[in-house]
py3Dmol code that shows the C-alpha trace and the ligand (Angstrom):
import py3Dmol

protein = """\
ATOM      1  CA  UNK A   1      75.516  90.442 108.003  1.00  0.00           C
ATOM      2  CA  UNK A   2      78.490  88.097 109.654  1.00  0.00           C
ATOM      3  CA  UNK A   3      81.476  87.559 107.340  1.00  0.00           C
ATOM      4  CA  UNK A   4      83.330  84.086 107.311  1.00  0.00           C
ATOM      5  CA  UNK A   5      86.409  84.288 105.550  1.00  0.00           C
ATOM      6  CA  UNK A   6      89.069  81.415 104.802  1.00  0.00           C
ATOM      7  CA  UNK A   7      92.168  81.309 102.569  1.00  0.00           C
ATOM      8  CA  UNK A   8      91.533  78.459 100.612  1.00  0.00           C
ATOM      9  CA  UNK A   9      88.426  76.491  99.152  1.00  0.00           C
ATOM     10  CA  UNK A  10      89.434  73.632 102.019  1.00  0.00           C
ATOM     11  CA  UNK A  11      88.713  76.201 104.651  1.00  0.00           C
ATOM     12  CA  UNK A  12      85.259  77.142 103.423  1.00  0.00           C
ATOM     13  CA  UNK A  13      84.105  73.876 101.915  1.00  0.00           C
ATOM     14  CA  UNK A  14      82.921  72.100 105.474  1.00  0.00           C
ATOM     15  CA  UNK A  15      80.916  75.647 106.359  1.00  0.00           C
ATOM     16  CA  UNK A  16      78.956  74.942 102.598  1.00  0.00           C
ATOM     17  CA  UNK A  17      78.553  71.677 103.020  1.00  0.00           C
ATOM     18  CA  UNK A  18      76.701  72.293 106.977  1.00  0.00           C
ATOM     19  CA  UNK A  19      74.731  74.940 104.856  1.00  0.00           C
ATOM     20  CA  UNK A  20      73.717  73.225 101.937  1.00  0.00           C
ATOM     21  CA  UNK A  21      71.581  75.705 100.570  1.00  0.00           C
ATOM     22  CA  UNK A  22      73.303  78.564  99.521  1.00  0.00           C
ATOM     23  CA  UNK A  23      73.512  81.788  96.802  1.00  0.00           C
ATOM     24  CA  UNK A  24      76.693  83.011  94.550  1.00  0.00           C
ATOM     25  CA  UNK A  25      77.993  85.862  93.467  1.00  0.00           C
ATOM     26  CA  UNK A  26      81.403  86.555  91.641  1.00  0.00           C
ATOM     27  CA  UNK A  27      83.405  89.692  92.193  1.00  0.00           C
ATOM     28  CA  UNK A  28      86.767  91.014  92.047  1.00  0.00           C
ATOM     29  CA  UNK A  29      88.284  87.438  90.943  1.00  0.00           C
ATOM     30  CA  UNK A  30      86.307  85.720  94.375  1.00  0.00           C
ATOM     31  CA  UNK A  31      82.925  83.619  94.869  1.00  0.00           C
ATOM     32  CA  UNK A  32      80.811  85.163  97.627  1.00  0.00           C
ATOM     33  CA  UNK A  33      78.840  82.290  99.007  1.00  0.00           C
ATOM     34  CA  UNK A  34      74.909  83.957 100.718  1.00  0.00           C
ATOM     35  CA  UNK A  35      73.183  82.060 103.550  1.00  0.00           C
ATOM     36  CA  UNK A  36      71.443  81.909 106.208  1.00  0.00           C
ATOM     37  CA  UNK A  37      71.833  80.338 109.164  1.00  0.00           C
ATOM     38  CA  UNK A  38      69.493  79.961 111.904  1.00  0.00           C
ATOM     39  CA  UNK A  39      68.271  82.953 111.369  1.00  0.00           C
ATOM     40  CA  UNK A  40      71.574  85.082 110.222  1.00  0.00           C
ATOM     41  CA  UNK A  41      72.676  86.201 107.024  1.00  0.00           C
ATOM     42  CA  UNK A  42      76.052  85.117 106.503  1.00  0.00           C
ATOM     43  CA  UNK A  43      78.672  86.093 103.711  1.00  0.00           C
ATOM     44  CA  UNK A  44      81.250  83.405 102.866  1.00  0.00           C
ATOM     45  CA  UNK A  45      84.373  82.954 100.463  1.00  0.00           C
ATOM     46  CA  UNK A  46      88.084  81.618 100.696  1.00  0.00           C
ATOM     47  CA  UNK A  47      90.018  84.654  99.673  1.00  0.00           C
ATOM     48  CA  UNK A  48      93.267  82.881  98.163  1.00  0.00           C
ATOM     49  CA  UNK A  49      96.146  82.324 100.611  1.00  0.00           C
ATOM     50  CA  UNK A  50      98.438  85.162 101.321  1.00  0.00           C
ATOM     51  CA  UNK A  51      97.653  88.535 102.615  1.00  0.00           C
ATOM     52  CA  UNK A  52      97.062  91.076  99.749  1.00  0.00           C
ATOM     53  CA  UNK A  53      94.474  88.188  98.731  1.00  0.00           C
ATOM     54  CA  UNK A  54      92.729  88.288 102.077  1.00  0.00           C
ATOM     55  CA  UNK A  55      93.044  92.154 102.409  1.00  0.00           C
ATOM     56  CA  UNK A  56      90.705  92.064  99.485  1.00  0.00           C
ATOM     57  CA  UNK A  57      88.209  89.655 100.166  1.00  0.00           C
ATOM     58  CA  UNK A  58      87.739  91.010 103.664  1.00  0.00           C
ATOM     59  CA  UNK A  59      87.447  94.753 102.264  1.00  0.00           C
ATOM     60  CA  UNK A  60      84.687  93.346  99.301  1.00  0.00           C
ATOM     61  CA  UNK A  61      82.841  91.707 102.541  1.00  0.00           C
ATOM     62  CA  UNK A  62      82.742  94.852 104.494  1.00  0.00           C
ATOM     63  CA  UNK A  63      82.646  97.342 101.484  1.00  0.00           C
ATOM     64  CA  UNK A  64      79.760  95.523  99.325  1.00  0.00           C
ATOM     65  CA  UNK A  65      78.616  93.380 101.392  1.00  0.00           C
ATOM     66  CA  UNK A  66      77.957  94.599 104.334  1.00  0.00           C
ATOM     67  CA  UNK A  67      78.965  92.364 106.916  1.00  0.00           C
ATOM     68  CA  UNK A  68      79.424  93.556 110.409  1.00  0.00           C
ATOM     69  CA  UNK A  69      81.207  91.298 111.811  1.00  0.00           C
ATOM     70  CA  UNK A  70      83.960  89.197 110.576  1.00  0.00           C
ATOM     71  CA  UNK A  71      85.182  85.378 111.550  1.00  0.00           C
ATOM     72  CA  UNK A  72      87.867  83.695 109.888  1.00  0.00           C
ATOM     73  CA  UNK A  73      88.141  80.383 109.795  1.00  0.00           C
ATOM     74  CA  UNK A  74      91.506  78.039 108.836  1.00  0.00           C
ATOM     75  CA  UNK A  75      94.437  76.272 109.371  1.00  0.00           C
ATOM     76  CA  UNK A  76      97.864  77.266 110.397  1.00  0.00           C
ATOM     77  CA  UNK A  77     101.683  76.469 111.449  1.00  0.00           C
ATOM     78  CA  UNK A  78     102.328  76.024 115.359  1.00  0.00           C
ATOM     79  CA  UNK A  79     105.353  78.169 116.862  1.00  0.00           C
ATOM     80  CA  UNK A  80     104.320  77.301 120.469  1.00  0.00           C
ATOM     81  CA  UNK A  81     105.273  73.638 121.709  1.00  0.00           C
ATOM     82  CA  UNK A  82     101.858  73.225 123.677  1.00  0.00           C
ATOM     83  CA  UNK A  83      99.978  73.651 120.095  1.00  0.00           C
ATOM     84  CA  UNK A  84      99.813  70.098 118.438  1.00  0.00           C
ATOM     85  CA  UNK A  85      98.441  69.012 115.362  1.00  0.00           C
ATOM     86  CA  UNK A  86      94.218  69.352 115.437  1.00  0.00           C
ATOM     87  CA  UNK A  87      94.364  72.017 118.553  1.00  0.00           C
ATOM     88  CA  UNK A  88      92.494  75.756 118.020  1.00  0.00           C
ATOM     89  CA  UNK A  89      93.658  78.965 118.916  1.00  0.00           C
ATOM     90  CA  UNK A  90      92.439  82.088 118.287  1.00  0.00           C
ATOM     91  CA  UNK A  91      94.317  85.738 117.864  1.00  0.00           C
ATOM     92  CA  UNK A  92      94.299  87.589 120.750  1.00  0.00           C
ATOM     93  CA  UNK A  93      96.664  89.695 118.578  1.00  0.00           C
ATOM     94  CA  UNK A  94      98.308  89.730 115.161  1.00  0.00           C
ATOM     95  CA  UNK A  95     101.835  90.913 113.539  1.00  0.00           C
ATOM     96  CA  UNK A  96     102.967  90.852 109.900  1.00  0.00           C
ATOM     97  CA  UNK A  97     106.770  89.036 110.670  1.00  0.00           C
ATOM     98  CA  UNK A  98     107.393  89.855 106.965  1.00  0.00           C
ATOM     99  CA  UNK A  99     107.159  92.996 107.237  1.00  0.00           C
ATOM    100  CA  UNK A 100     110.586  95.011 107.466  1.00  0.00           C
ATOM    101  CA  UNK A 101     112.080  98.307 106.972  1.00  0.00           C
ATOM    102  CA  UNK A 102     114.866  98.022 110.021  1.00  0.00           C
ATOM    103  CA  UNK A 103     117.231  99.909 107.905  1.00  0.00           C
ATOM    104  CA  UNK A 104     115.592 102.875 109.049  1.00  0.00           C
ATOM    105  CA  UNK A 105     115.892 101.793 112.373  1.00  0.00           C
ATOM    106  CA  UNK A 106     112.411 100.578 112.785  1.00  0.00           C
ATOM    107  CA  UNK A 107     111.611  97.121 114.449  1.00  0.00           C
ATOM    108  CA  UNK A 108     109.937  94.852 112.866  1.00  0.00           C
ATOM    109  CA  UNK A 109     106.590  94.395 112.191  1.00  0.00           C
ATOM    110  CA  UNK A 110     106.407  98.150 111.914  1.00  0.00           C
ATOM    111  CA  UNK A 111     105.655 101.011 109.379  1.00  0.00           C
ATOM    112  CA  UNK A 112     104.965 104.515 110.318  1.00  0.00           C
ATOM    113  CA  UNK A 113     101.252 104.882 110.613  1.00  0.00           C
ATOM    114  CA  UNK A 114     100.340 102.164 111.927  1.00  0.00           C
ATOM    115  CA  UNK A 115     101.035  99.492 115.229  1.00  0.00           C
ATOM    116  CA  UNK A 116     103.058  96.398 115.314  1.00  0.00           C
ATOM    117  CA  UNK A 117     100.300  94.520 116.503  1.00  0.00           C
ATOM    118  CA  UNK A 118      96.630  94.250 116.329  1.00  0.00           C
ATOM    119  CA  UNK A 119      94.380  93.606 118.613  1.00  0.00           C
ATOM    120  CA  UNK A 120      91.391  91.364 117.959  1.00  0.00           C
ATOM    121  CA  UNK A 121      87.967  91.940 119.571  1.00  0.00           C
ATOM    122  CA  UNK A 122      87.403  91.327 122.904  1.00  0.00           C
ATOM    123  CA  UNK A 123      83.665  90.262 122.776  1.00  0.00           C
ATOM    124  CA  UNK A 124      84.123  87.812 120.015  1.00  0.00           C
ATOM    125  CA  UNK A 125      87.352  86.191 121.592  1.00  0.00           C
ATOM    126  CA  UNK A 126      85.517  85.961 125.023  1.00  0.00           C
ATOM    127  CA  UNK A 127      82.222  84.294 123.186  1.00  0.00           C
ATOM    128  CA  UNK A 128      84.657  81.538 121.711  1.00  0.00           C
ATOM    129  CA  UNK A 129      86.217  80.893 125.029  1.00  0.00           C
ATOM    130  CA  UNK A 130      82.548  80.958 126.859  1.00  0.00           C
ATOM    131  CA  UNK A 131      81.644  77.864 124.113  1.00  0.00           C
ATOM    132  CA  UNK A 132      85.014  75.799 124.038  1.00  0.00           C
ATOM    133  CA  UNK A 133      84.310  75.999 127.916  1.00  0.00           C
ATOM    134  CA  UNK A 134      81.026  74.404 127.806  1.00  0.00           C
ATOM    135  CA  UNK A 135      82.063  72.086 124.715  1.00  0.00           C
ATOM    136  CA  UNK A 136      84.916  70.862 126.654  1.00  0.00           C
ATOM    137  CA  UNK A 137      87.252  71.810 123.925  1.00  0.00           C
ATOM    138  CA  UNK A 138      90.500  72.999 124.670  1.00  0.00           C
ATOM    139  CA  UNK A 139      90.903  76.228 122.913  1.00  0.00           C
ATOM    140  CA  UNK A 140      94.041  78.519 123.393  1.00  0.00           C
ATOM    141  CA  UNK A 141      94.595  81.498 123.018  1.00  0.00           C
ATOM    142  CA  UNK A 142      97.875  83.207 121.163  1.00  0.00           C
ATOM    143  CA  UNK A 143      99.666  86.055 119.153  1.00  0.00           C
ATOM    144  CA  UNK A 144      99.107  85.064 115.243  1.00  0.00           C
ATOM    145  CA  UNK A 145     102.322  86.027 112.938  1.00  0.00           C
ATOM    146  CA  UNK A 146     101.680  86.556 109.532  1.00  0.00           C
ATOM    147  CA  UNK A 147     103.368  86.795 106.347  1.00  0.00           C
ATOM    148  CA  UNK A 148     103.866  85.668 102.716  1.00  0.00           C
ATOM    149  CA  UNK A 149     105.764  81.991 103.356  1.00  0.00           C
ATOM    150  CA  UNK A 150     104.721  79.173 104.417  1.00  0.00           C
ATOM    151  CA  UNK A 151     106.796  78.390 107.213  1.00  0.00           C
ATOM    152  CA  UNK A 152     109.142  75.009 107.116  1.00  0.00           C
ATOM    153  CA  UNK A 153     111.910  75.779 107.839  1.00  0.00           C
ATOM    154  CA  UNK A 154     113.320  75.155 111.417  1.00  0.00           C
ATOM    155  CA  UNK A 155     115.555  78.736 111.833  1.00  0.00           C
ATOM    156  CA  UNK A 156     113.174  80.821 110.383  1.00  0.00           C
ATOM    157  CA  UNK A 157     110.092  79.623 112.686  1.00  0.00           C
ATOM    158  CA  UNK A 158     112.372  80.078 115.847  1.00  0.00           C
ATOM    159  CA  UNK A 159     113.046  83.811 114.547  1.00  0.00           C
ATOM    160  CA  UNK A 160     109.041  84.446 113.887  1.00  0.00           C
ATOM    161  CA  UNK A 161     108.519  82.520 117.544  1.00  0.00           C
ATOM    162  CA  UNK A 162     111.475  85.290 119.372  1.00  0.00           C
ATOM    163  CA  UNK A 163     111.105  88.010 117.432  1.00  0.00           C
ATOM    164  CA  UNK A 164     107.133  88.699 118.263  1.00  0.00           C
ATOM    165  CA  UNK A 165     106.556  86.081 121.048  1.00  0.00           C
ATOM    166  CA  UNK A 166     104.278  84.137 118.620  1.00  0.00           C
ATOM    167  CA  UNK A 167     102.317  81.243 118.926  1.00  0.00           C
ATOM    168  CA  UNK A 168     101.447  80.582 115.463  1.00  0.00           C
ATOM    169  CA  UNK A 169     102.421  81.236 111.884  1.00  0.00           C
ATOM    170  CA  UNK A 170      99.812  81.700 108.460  1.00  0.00           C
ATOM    171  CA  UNK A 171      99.278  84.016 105.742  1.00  0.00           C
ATOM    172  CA  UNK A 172      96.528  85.899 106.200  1.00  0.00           C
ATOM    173  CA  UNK A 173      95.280  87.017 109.982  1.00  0.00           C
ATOM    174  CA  UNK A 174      97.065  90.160 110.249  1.00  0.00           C
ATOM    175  CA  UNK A 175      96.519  91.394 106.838  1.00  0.00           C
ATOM    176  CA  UNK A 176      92.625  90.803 107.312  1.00  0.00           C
ATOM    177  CA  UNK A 177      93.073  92.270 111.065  1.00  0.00           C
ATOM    178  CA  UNK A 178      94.391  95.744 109.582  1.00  0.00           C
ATOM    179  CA  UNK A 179      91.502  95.926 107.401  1.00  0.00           C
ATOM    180  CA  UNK A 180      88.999  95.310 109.982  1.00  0.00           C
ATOM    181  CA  UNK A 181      90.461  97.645 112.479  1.00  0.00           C
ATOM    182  CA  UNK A 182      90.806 100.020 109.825  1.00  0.00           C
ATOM    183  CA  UNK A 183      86.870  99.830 108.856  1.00  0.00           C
ATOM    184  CA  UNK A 184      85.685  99.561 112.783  1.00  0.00           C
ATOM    185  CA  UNK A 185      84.669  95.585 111.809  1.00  0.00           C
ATOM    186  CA  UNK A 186      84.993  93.634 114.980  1.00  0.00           C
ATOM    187  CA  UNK A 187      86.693  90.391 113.900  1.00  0.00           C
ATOM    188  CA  UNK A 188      88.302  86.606 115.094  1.00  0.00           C
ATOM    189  CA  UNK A 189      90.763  85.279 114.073  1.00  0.00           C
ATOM    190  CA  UNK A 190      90.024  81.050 114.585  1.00  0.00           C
ATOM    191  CA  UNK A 191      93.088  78.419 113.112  1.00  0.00           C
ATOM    192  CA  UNK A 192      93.212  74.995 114.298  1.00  0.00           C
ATOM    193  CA  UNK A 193      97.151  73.539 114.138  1.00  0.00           C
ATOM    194  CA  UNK A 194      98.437  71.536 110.794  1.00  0.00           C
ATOM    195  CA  UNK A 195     101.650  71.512 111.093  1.00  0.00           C
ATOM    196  CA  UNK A 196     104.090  72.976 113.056  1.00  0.00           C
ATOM    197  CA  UNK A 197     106.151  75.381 110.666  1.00  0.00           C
ATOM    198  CA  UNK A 198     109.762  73.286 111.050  1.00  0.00           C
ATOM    199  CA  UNK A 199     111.651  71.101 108.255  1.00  0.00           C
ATOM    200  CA  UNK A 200     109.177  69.119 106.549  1.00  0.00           C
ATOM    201  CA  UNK A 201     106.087  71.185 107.723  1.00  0.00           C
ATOM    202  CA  UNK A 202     104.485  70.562 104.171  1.00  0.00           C
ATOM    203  CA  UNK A 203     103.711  67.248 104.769  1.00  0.00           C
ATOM    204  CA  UNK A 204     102.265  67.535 107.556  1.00  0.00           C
ATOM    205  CA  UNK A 205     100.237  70.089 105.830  1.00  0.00           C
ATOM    206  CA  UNK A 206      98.980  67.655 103.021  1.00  0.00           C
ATOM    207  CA  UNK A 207      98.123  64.988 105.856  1.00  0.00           C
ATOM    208  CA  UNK A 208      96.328  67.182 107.934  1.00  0.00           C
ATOM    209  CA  UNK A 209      95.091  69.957 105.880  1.00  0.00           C
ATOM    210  CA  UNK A 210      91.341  69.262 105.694  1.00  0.00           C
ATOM    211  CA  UNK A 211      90.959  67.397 109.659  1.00  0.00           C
ATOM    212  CA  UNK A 212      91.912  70.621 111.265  1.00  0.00           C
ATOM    213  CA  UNK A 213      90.115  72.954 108.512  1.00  0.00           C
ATOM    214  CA  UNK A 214      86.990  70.821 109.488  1.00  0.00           C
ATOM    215  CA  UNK A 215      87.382  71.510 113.637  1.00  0.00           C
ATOM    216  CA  UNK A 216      87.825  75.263 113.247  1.00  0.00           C
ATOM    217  CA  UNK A 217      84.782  75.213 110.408  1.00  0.00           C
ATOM    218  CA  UNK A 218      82.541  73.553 112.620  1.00  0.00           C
ATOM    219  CA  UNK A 219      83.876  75.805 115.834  1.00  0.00           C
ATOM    220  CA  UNK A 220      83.243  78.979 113.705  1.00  0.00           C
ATOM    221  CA  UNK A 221      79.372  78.057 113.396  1.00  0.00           C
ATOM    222  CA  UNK A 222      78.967  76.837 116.540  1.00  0.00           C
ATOM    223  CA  UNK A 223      79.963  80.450 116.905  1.00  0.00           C
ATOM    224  CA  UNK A 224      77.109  82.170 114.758  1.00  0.00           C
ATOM    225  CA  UNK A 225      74.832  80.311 116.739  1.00  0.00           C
ATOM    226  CA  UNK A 226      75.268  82.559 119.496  1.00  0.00           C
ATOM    227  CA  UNK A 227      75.513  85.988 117.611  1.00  0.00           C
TER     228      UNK A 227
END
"""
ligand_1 = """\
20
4EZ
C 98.257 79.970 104.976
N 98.071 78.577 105.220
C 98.967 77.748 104.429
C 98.774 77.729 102.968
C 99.678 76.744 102.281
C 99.872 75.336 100.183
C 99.314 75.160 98.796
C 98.119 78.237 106.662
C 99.364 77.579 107.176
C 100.655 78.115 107.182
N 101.153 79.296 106.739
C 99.439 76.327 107.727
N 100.717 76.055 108.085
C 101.488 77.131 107.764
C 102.871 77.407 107.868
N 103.703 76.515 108.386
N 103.325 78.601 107.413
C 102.477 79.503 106.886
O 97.529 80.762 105.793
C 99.321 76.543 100.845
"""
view = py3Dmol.view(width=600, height=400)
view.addModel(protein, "pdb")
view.setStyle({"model": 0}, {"cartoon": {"style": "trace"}})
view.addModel(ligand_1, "xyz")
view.setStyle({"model": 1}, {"stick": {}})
view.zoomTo()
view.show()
């Protein structure tokens, strides 16, 4: 069973709509979507955006589900200048940037337990770069910082960018990553650029929301294929 997770119904509405034909099943305040496709059986649902949403969905995937493998699909904020609007890049590794007890002179990112980043799977992330290669699509890849803002501000994404050498900024990645490591799910982590996280980032978000939800969609099952 492969997972495909996205935050919102925007995410996960192009994957449907290739699939057509497909069964649900509510839990835990979520619609599971079942399919198959060419031959796999696929889980599918939008978790709701931040990361004790996705953190749930994920775990439900694994947990009840089944799925042994997990691919999210989605959008996100760039950090890096060479990320425009409509460009892919997938986690090589993942931080929570809201996550902060430095008055205990920890560094951020961190809690005892646990590392500051997380790394996604190597087999997955060299499949996706083995496709964009023959596809001719330019697909980067980058450390993911996540946390519970949207980013739009033009100080804040400069300290995210510094502070963990990030590429790109969402809500969910990391929390989903820590999950999957923690169960021994391999997973990717896929966003394609809709904004780029400064003053006025929202907008951009609006305009460009569904475009760039549709080219990581379509790169995620391009991805199945070869699974
Ligand atoms: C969260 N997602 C944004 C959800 C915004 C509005 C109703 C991705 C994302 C993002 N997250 C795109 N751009 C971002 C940014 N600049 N900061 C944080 O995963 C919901």
């Amino acid at each position: 069973m492969i997972a495909i997770l996205g935050a919102m119904e925007e995410e996960v509405a192009p994957l449907l709509k290739t699939l057509g034909d497909y069964k649900e099943v509510k839990h835990a305040n979520n619609t599971f979507y079942l399919a198959n496709f060419k031959g796999k059986e696929l889980v599918i649902a939008y978790s709701k955006i931040g990361k004790v949403n996705a953190a749930l969905t994920a775990t439900v995937m694994i947990e009840k589900f089944g799925a042994t493998k997990l691919l999210f699909t989605g959008v996100a904020g760039a950090l890096n200048e060479n990320l425009k609007i409509g460009d892919m890049l997938y986690a090589s590794s993942l931080v929570q940037h809201d996550l902060d007890i430095t008055a205990f002179g920890h560094p951020y990112g961190y809690v005892p337990g646990t590392s500051i980043f997380m790394k996604s799977d190597v087999n997955l992330n060299a499949l996706a770069a083995k496709i964009a290669k023959t596809k001719g699509i330019n697909l980067l890849e980058g450390v993911i910082a996540t946390g519970d803002q949207f980013v739009c501000n033009g100080e804040r994404k400069e300290w995210i960018k510094t502070t963990f050498k990030a590429d790109a900024t969402e809500m969910e990645g990391a929390s989903v990553a820590l999950v999957c490591e923690s169960l021994g799910v391999p997973f990717f982590i896929l966003r394609a650029i809709s904004d780029e996280a400064g003053g006025g980032a929202e907008f951009d978000f609006d305009e460009f929301l569904q475009s760039s939800a549709n080219i990581s969609a379509d790169f995620v099952l391009s991805m199945v294929e070869e699974l």
